[in-house]
C-alpha positions as CSV (number, residue, x, y, z in Angstrom):
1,X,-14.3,6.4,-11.0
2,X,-14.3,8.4,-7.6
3,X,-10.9,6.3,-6.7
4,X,-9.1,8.2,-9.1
5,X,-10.5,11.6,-8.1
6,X,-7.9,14.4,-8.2
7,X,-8.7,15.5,-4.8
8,X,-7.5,12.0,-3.5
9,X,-3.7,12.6,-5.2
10,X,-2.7,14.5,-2.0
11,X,-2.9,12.3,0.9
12,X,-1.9,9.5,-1.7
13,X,1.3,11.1,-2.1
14,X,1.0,12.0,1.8
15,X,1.0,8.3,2.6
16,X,3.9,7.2,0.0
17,X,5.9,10.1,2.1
18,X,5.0,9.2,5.1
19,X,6.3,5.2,4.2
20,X,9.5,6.6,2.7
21,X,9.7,8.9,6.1
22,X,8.8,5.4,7.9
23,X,12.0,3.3,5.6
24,X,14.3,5.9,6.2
25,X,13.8,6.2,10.4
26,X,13.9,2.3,10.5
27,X,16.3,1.3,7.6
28,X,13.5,-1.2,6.1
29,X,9.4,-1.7,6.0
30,X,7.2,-4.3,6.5
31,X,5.8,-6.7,3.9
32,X,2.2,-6.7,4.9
33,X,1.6,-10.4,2.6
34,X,4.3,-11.9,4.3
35,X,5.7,-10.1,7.7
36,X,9.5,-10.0,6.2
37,X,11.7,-7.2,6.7
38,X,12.4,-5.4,2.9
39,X,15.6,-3.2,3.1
40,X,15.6,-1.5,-0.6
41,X,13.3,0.6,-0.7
42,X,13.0,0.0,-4.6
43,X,11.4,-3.1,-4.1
44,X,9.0,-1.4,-2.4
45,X,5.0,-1.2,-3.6
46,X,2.7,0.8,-2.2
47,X,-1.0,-0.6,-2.8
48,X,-3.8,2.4,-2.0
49,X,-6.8,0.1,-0.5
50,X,-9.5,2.1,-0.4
51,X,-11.5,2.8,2.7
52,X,-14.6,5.1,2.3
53,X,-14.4,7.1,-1.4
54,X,-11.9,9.7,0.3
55,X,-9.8,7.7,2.5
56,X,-7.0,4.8,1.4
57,X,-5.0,2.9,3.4
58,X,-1.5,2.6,2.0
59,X,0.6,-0.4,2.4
60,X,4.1,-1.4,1.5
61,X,4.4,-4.8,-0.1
62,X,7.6,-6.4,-1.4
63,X,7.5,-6.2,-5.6
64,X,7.6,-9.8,-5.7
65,X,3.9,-10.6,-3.5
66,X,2.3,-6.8,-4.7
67,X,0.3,-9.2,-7.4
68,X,-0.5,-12.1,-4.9
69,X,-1.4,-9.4,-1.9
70,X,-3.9,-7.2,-4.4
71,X,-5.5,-10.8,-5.8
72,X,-5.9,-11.5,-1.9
73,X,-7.4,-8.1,-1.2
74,X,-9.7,-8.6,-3.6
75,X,-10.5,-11.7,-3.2
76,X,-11.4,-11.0,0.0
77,X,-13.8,-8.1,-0.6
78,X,-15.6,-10.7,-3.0
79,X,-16.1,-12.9,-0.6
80,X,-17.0,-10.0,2.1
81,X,-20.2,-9.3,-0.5
């Protein structure tokens, strides 16, 4: 699966710097399912949504909605189709 390609790993690991970079300038992030504030960042998930085959978008969702905000990504590029 091209997702997974090796050459992706970089700016994956890029992006879940640059949200640890973004937590530790602010003190919290952003739960993109439902706009609250999450200050630990070990409740923290970081969902890749993939853009083009070589680009992701990296978003930080609170543990506790990472299920509910992947079903509604996906759910949403079914009904895209």
């Amino acid at each position: 699966m091209e997702y997974l390609n090796s050459e992706n790993l970089p700016a994956r690991i890029f992006g879940m710097k640059r949200l640890e970079s973004l937590f530790n300038q602010n003190g919290f992030l952003i739960c993109q399912l439902t706009g609250k504030r999450i200050y630990d960042f070990d409740q923290i998930v970081a969902i890749f949504v993939p853009l083009t085959t070589s680009l992701d978008q990296v978003m930080a969702v609170h543990c506790d909605h990472a299920q509910e905000f992947t079903q509604k990504c996906l759910s949403s590029l079914k009904n895209f189709n």
